[in-house]
C-alpha positions in Angstrom: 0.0 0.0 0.0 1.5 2.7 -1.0 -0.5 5.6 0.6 -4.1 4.7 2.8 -6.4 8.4 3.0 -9.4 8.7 5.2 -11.7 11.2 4.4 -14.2 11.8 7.8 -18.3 12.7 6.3 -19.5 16.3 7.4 -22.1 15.5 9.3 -23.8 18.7 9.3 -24.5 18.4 5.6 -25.2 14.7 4.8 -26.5 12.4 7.5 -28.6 10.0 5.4 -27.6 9.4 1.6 -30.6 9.8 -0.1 -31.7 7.0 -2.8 -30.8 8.0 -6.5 -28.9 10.8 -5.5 -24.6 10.6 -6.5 -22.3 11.9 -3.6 -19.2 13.3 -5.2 -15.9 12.7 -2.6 -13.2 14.3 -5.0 -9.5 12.9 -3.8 -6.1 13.5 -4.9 -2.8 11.6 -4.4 0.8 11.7 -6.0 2.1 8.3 -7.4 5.8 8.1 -6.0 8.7 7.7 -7.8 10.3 5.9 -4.8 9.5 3.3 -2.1 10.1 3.5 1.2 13.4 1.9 2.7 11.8 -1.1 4.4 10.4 -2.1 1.4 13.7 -3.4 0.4 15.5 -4.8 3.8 17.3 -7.9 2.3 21.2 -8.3 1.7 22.6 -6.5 -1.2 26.2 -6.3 -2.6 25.8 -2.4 -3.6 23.9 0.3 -3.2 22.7 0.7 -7.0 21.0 -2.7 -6.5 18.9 -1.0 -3.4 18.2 2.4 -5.5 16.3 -0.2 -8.1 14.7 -2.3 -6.1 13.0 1.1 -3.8 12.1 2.3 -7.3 8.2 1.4 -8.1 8.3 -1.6 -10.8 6.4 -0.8 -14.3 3.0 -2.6 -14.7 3.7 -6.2 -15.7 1.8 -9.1 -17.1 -1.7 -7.7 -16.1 -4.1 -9.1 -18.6 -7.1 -7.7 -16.6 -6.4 -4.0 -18.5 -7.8 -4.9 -21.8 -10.2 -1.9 -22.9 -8.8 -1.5 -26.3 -6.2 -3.0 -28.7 -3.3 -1.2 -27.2 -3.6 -2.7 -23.9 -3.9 -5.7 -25.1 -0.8 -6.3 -26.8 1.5 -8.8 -25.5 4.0 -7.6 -23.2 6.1 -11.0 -23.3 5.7 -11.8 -19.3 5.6 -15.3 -18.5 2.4 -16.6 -16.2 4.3 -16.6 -13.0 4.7 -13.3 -13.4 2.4 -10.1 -12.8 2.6 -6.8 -10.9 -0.4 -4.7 -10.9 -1.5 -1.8 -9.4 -5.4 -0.4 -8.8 -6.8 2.5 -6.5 -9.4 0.8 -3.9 -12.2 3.1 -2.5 -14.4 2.0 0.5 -17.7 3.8 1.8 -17.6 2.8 5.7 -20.4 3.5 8.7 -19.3 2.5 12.1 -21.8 0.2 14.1 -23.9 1.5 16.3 -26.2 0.7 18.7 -28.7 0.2 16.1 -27.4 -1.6 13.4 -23.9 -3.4 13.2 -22.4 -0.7 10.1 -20.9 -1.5 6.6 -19.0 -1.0 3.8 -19.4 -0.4 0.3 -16.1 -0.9 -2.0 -14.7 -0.4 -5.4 -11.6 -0.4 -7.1 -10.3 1.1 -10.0 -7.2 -0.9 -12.0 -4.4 1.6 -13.8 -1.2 1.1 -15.9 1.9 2.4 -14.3 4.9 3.3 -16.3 7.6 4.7 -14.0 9.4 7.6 -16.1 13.2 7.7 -14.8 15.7 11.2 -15.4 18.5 10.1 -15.6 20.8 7.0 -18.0 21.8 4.3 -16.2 25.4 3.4 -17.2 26.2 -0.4 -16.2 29.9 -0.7 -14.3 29.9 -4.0 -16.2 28.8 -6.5 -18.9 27.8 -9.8 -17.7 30.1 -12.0 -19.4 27.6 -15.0 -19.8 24.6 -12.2 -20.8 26.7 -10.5 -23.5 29.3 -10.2 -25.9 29.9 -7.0 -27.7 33.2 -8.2 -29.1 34.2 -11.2 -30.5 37.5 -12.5 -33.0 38.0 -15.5 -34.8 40.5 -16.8 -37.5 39.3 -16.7 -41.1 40.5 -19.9 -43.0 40.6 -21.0 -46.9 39.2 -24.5 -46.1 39.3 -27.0 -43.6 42.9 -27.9 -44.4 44.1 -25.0 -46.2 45.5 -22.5 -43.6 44.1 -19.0 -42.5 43.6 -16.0 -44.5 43.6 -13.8 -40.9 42.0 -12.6 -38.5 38.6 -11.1 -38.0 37.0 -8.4 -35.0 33.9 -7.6 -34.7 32.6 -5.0 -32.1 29.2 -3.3 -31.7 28.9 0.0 -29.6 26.0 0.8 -26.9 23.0 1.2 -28.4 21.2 4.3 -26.8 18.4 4.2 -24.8 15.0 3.9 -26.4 12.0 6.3 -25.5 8.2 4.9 -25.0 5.4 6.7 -25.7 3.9 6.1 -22.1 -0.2 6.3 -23.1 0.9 3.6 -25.9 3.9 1.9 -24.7 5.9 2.2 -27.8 8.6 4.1 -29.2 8.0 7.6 -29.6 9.4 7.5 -33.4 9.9 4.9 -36.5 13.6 4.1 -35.6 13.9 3.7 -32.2 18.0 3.3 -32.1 20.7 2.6 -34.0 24.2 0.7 -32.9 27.4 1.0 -35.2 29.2 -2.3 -35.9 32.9 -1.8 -36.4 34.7 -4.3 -38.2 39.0 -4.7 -38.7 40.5 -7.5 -40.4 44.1 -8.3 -40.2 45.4 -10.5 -43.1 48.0 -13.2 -43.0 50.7 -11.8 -45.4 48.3 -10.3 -48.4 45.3 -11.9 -48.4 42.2 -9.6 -49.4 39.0 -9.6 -46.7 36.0 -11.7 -46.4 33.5 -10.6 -48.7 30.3 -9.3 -46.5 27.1 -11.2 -47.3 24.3 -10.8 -44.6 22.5 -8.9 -41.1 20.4 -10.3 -38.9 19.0 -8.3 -35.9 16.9 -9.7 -33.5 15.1 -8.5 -29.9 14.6 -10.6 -26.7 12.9 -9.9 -23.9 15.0 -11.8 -20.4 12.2 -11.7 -17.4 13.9 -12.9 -14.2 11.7 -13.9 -10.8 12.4 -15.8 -7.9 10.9 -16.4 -4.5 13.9 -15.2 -2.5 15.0 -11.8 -3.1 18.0 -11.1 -5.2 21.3 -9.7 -4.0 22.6 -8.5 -7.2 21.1 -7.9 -10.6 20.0 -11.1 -12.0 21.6 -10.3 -15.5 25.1 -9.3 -14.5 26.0 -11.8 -11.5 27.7 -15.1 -12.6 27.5 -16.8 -9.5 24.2 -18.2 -9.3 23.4 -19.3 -5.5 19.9 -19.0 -5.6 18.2 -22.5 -5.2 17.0 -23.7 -8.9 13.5 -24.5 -7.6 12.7 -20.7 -6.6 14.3 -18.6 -9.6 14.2 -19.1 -13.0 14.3 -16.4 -16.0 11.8 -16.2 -19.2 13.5 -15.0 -22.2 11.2 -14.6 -25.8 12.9 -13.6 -29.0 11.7 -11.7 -32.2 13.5 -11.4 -35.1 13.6 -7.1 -36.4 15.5 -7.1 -39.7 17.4 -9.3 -42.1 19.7 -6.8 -44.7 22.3 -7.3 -47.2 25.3 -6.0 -46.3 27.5 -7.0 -50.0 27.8 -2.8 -50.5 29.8 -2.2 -47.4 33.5 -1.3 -48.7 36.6 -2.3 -46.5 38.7 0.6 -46.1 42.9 -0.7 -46.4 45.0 1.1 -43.8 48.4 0.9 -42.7 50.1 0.2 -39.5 52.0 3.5 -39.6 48.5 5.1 -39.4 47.5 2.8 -37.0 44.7 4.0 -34.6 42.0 2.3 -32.4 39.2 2.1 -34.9 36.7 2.2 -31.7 36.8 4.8 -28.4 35.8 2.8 -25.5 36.5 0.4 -22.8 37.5 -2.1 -25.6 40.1 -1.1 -28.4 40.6 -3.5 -31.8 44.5 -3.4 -32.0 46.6 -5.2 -34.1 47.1 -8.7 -33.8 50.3 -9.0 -35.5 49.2 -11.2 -37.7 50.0 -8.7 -40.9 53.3 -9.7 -42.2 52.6 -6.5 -44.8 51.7 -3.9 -42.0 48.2 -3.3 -43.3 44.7 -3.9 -42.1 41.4 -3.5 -43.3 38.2 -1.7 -41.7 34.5 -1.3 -42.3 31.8 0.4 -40.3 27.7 -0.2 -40.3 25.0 1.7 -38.6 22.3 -0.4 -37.6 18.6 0.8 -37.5 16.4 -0.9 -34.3 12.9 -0.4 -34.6 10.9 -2.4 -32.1 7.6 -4.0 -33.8 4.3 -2.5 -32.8 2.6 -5.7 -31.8 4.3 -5.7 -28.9 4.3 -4.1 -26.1 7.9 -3.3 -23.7 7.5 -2.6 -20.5 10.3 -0.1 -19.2 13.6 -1.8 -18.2 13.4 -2.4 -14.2 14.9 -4.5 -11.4 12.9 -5.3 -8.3 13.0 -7.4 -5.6 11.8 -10.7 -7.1 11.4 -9.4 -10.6 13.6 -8.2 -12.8 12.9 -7.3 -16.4 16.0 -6.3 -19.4 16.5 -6.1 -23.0 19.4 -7.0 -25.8 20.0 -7.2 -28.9 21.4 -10.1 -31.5 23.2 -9.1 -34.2 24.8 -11.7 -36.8 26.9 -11.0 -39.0 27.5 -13.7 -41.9 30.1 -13.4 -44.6 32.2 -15.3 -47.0 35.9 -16.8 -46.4 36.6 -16.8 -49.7 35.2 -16.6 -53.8 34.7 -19.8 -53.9 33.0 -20.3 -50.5 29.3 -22.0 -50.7 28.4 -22.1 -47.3 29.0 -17.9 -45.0 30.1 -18.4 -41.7 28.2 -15.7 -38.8 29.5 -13.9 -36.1 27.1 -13.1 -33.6 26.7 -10.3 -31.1 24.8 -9.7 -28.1 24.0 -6.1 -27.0 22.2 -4.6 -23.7 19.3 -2.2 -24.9 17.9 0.2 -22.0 13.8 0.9 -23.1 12.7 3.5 -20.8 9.6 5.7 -20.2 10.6 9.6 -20.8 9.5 12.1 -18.1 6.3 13.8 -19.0 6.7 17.7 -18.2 2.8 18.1 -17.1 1.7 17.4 -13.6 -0.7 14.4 -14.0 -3.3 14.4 -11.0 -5.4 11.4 -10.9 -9.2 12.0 -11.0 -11.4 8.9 -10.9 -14.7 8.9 -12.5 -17.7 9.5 -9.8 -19.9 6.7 -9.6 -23.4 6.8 -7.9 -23.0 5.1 -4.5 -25.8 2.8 -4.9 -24.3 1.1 -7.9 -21.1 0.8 -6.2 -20.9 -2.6 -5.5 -22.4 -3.6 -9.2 -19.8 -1.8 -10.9 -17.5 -3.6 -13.2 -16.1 -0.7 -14.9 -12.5 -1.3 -15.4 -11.3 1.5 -17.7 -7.5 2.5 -17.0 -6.1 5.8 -17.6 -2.2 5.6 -18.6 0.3 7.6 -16.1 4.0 8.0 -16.0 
């Protein structure tokens, strides 16, 4: 419960409701944008884990907010899984020495999308989660030796905004990432020859029964007991594109510079005997699909819910090569709610008293 109101009757204006006639009892109350500390009392390894987990979690798997098409979109939550939120209003009379009192009660369902201010930057990269680098040897044939070596690297995507009354992203292309590609060639041997690129989206959902200590998606040592945490994880594939027009640029040693500025830099190998190297560059559109529908990225207490991205790159060791081989990426993707500048105050639609208790009006507004 995040806040409980009680709203005494004047008594000098209404003593007896009368029948037919609506009472209007107007209330106001401020969502928070943060739980209190006892909400969250469990071991931790950091303080960031703490700052999450006190943060209200978006709405998750409710299947009960279904007034339209939007809401009804599938927001890839498995069936163990489901945070909902709703405003409950109860009518009360105390007993008395003439009757024994009652209470009349409604409640009203909304959609919560927490909006956040500020990026958060992850300290690390899971190791088992992703893989935004990877290198392999490039060979003629099974028994014909290597032509070199090839690194592939994808940068951060940025963070994608949602609409929050629709829960999609607020334009066509919701991000792009750059994939950065050297190859360092054994004596003169030319490059692969690009062929194919293949994006796709999942969706991890982690839960568990006992309270995590870390976040689910960057700790490798797993000591929570199998039979009370698990993780959900659908996939959906964006875009396939041909790739055959990207040029490799030759450049030399003597000119040698970290293609990439980040944490990770593609050096040389030494694998060049000729003291050259090739490089290429792609900018990859993300657009998420509008059948679907992303609930913010979040970590809580027991649920925990994250984003990535696939990308596989295929190409072609040689001319005469039937068969591409594929490198394949995996990239963290941060989908977030953007504050709204407006002051939303939530206003519920007056319902006649007597009709209360019959009322299955379940018609949520959207706030963030």
């Amino acid at each position: 419960t995040f806040l409980a109101m009680r709203y005494p009757v004047n008594h000098t204006q209404v003593k007896i409701f009368e029948h037919g006639r609506s009472y209007q009892c107007p209330f106001t109350f401020i969502f928070p944008d943060r739980l209190l500390p006892h909400v969250c009392y469990h071991s931790m390894r950091s303080t960031l884990v703490q700052q999450d987990h006190t943060a209200p979690p978006p709405t998750l798997g409710d299947h009960i907010l279904s007034e339209s098409a939007e809401s009804q979109r599938d927001d890839m939550t498995p069936g163990m899984c489901q945070i909902s939120y709703h405003i409950r209003v109860a009518v009360t009379k105390k007993p008395s020495s003439n009757d024994h009192g009652f209470q009349l009660a409604t409640q009203r369902n909304l959609r919560i999308i927490p909006s956040v201010e500020e990026d958060p930057i992850p300290e690390e990269l899971g190791a088992a989660r992703y893989c935004m680098q990877l290198e392999t040897e490039v060979k003629r044939g099974l028994f014909n030796g290597k032509l070199g070596r090839l690194t592939l690297r994808s940068t951060l995507a940025k963070p994608v905004h949602l609409d929050p009354r629709q829960r999609m992203a607020t334009n066509a292309v919701s991000t792009t990432v750059t994939v950065k590609l050297r190859f360092d060639p054994q004596d003169d041997q030319q490059p692969p020859r690009l062929e194919r690129m293949d994006t796709k989206l999942k969706a991890h959902t982690f839960f568990t029964a006992v309270p995590w200590s870390d976040f689910p998606h960057l700790s490798e040592d797993r000591t929570y007991p199998k039979h009370s945490s698990g993780d959900y994880t659908e996939s959906m594939r964006l875009s396939t594109r041909s790739i055959t027009s990207v040029r490799w640029e030759k450049c030399f040693a003597a000119d040698s510079i970290s293609i990439v500025q980040g944490p990770v830099a593609l050096t040389n190998h030494g694998l060049s005997s000729s003291n050259t190297y090739y490089t290429a560059s792609m900018i990859v559109p993300i657009t998420l699909p509008q059948s679907k529908a992303f609930p913010p990225t979040f970590h809580s207490c027991l649920v925990s819910r994250i984003y990535s991205l696939d990308i596989a790159l295929s190409y072609c060791n040689s001319k005469t090569a039937l068969l591409p081989a594929t490198l394949s990426l995996r990239v963290p993707l941060l989908i977030k709610c953007h504050p709204r500048v407006e002051f939303l105050r939530i206003m519920p639609k007056v319902t006649p008293l007597q009709s209360i208790l019959d009322s299955t009006e379940t018609t949520p507004p959207y706030y963030a």
